[in-house]
N, C-alpha and C positions, 0 to 999 in steps of 0.2 A: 517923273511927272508926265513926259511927255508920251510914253509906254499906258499909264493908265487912263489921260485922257484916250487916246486911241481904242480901248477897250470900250472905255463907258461912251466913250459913240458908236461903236459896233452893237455893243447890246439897247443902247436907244434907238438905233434904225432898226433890229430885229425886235420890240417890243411891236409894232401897228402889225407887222407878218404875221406873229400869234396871236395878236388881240382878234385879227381880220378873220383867223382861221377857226374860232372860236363855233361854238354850234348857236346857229342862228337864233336869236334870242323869242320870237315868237314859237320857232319850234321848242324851246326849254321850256315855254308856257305851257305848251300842250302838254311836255311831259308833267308836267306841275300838277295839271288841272287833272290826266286822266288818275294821280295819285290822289289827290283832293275828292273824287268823286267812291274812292272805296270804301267799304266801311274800313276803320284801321283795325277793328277786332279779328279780321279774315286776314287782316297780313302777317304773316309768323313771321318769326326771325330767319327761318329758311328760305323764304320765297326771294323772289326776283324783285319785286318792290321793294323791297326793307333794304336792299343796298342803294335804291334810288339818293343817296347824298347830293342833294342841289349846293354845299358850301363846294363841289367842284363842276368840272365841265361833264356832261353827258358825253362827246366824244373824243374828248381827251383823255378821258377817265381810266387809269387800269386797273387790273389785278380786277379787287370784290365791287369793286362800284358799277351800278346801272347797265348791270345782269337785263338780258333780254332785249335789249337794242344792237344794231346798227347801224352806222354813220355813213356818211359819202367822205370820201378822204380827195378834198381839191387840192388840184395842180396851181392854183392861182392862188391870189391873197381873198376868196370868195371864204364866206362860211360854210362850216360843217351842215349838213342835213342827214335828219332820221329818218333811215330808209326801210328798217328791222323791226317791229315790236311785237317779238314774242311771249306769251306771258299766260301759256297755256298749262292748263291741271297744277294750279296753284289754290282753287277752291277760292278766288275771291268772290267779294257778293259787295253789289255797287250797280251803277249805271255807267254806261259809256258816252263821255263827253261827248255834245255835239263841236267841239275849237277839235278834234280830232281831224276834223274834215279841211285844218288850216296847214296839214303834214303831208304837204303837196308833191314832196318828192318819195312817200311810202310804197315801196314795191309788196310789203307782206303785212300783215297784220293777222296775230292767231292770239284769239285771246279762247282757245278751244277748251271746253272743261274746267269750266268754271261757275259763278252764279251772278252773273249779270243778268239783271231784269229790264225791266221798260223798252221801248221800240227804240230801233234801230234808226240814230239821228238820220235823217236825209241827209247832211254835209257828208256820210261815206259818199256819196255821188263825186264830190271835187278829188276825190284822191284817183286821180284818173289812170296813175301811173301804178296802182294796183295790177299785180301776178296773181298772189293769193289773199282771199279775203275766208279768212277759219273762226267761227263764233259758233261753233256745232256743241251740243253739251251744256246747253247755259238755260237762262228763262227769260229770252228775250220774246215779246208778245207784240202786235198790231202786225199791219201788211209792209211788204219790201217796200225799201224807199222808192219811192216814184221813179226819180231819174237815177239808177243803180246802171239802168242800161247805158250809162256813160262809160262804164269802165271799160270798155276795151279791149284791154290787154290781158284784162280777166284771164288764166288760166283753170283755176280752182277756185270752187265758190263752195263752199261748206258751211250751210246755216242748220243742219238739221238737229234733231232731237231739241227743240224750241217749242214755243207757245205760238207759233208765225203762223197769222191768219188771211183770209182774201184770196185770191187768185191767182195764177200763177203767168207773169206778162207772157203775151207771145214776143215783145219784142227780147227779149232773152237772147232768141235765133241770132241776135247781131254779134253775140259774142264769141268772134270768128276764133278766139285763140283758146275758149273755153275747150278742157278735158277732162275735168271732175265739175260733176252739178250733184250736189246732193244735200234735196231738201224733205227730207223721209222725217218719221215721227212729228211732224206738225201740225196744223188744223185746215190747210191749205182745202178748198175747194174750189167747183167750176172743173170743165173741160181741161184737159193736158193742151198746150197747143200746140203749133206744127212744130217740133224742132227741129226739123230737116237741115235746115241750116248749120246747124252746128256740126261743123262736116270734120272736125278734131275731135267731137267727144267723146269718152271711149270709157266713162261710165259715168253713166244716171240713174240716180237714187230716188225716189219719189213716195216708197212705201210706207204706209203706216198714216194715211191722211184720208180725205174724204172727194178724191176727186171720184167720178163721174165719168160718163158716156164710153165711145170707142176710141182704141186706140188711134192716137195722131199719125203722120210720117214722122220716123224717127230717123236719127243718123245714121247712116250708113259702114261708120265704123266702129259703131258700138260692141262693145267686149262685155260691159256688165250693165244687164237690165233688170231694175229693180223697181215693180209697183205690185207687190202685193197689200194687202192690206188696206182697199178701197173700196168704190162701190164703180169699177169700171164693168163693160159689158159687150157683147156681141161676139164677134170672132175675130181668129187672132191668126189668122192665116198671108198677114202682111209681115210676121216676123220671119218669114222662109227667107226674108231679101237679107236679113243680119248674118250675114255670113263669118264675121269676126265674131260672135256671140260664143263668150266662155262660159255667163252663168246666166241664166234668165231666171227669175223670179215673178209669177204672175200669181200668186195665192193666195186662195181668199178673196175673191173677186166673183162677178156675175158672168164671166165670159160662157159660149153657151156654144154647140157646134161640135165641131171634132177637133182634135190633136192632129195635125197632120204630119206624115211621115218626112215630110219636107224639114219640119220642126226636129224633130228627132235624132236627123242624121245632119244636122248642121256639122262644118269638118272640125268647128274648133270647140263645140258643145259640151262641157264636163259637169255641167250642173242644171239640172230641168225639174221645177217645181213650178207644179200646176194646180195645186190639190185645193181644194175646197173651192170650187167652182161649180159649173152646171154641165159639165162636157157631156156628151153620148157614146161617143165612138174615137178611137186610138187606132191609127194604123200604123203599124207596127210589121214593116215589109222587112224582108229576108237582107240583112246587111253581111257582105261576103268580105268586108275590107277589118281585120280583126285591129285594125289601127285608128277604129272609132274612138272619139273622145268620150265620149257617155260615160261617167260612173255614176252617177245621182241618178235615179230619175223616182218623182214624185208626183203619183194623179189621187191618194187619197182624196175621197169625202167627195165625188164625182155623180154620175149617172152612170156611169160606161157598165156595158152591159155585154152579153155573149160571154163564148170559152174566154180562158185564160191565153192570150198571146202567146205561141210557140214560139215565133222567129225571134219573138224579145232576146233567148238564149245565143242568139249570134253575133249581139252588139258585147263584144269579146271585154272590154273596158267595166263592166257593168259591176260595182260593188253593194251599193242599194238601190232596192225596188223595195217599190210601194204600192203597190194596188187593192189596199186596205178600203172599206166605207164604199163599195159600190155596188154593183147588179153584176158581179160574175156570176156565171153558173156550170155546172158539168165537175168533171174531175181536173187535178192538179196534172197538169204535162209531166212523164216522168224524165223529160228534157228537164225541168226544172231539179229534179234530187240529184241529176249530173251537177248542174251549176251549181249544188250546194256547198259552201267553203270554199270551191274553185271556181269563179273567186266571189259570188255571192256572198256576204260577209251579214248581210240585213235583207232581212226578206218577211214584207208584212201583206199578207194574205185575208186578214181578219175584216169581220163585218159584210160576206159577200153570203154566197147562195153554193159553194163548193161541197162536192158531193164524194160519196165513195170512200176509196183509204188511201192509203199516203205513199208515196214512191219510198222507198225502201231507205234510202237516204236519210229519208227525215227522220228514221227513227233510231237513229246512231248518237250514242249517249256521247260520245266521244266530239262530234261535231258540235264545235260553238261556233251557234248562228245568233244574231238577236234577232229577234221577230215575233210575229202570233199567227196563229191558224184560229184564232180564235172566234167563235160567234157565224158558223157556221153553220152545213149540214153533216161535215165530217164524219167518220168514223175513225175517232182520233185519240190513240191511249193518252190514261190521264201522266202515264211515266215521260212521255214525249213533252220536253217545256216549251215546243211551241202552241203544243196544246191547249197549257195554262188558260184557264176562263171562260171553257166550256164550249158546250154547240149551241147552236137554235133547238128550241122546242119541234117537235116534228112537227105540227100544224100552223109555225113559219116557215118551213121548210117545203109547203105543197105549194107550186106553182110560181115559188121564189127566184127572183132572178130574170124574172119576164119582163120585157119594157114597158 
């Protein structure tokens, strides 16, 4: 008797320990309500939801239950808090609660590829304690919440391929710990504004929206620039300072001026796409350091006019070129049938003013290049498949090519 009372006190002073340790009961609402708000027809029996079982604890929970959370595990008799909710490319379709905003202690939240619609509650604002916020992939529509600039600690913000419209704040720049911004495919307009600030960010995604004018100051240790796909304009000769730049992306755009070789020979450079803009002029200086990064480089659908750049052959890295859709004129470098296959691999020529016949190179059946010579003034056999799709009429061919 006196062994088992001893017991049945030991497990009645350890019952208020567990009860205490319990996941905080407002936070088990929010998981409640963000389940209440989906349709239940998008939740399979596979997904992360459908193990959602509220008759237990969200973070006592093991094994198959309450898939896609995170708990804070206290040292005290303090409650459990949801610090986790991943819950990305499960194809739900729903709204995102605005009590989301009462999961105060959340570091991540990726509800990424998926079909959430309607705007994005303002209460994200209170979850301050946000790292990552991921809702890219979805169809959520209207402008960022107001006060978003509270977050912080923000390091990755990922809203894009959305419906997300308005402007894009300058105060953004406060997001001192931000290193992924990328809010591409959207309806976003207005001017970029200064992001200078953001002196960790080390890619920004912006393409595929309708922003406008010249380029802002950007950061300084930016590795991927991405705004193609806009209606930006002017010149671009302030990107010579991104000296961390791996891949830039500016295509499709109004920018107008020259390419400059500053641009070119950045040291960490492996991808240059410029093409469908207004340029005139490429310079393209003698590079002697064969430990260039360049293999990309794209100016289709241009102005750029004159011979075909010789020294291009010395940026040793080089596997596509593109200088398709513009005002060359003259003959092909036979610097250029050297570089073919080694290591030229893509080489597109088509839609200029080129003249004459072909460096010997090119006409090597054996050589697989992908490319066109095509839409030229060529003398270009039709057995050569860069050939493929003819020349210019000769009376496009007089005087073609001239600025």
């Amino acid at each position: 008797m006196c062994l088992n009372t001893i017991t049945i006190a030991i497990i009645l002073n350890l019952i208020p320990f567990f009860a205490e340790s319990r996941t905080l009961g407002s936070d088990v609402q929010v998981l409640r309500a963000i389940k209440q708000s989906i349709d239940p027809v998008s939740i399979t029996s596979s997904s992360f939801l459908h193990s959602w079982n509220f008759n237990t604890d969200p973070c006592e929970s093991m094994g198959a239950n309450f898939l896609g959370i995170l708990c804070t595990i206290p040292q005290d008799n303090s409650s459990s808090r949801i610090t986790v909710i991943d819950l990305e490319g499960d194809g739900y379709e729903g709204f995102l609660t605005p009590v989301v905003g009462n999961l105060t202690e959340l570091t991540v939240l990726n509800l990424s590829n998926n079909k959430f619609r309607g705007p994005i509650p303002s209460s994200v604002s209170k979850l301050v304690k946000l790292t990552r916020l991921l809702l890219a992939d979805n169809f959520f529509s209207g402008s960022l919440p107001p006060r978003i600039t509270r977050l912080k600690k923000i390091g990755s913000l990922d809203l894009s391929r959305n419906r997300l419209s308005g402007s894009i704040p300058g105060e953004l720049s406060g997001f001192r710990s931000l290193t992924l911004l990328g809010l591409s495919n959207n309806e976003f307009s207005g001017r970029i504004p200064n992001l200078a600030g953001l002196w960790q960010l080390n890619t920004l995604d912006l393409s595929s929206n309708q922003l406008y004018g010249t380029l802002p100051q950007l950061p300084q240790n930016l590795r991927t620039l991405l705004l193609g796909h806009n209606l930006l304009s002017g010149h671009i000769s302030s990107i010579r300072r991104l000296e961390n730049l791996r891949a830039l992306d500016l295509s499709d755009n109004r920018f107008s001026g020259s390419i400059d070789h500053e641009i070119l020979t950045l040291p960490e450079l492996g991808r240059l796409n410029v093409s469908v803009n207004r340029f005139t002029t490429m310079e393209v200086i003698r590079f002697s350091d064969s430990a260039t990064q360049l293999q990309v480089l794209d100016v289709h659908a241009n102005r750029l006019h004159g011979r075909l750049p010789v020294t291009l052959v010395t940026y040793g890295s080089l596997t596509t070129v593109n200088l398709g859709s513009n005002l060359f004129s003259g003959r092909i470098p036979p610097e250029y049938g050297e570089r073919l296959g080694r290591p030229w691999r893509n080489l597109f020529l088509d839609h200029n003013f080129l003249v004459g016949g072909l460096p010997p190179q090119f006409t090597n059946s054996a050589m697989r290049i992908r490319g066109s010579l095509a839409h030229n003034c060529l003398s270009c056999p039709a057995s050569v498949q860069l050939c493929h799709g003819g020349q210019r009429a000769a009376a496009e061919c007089v005087g073609g090519g001239r600025k």
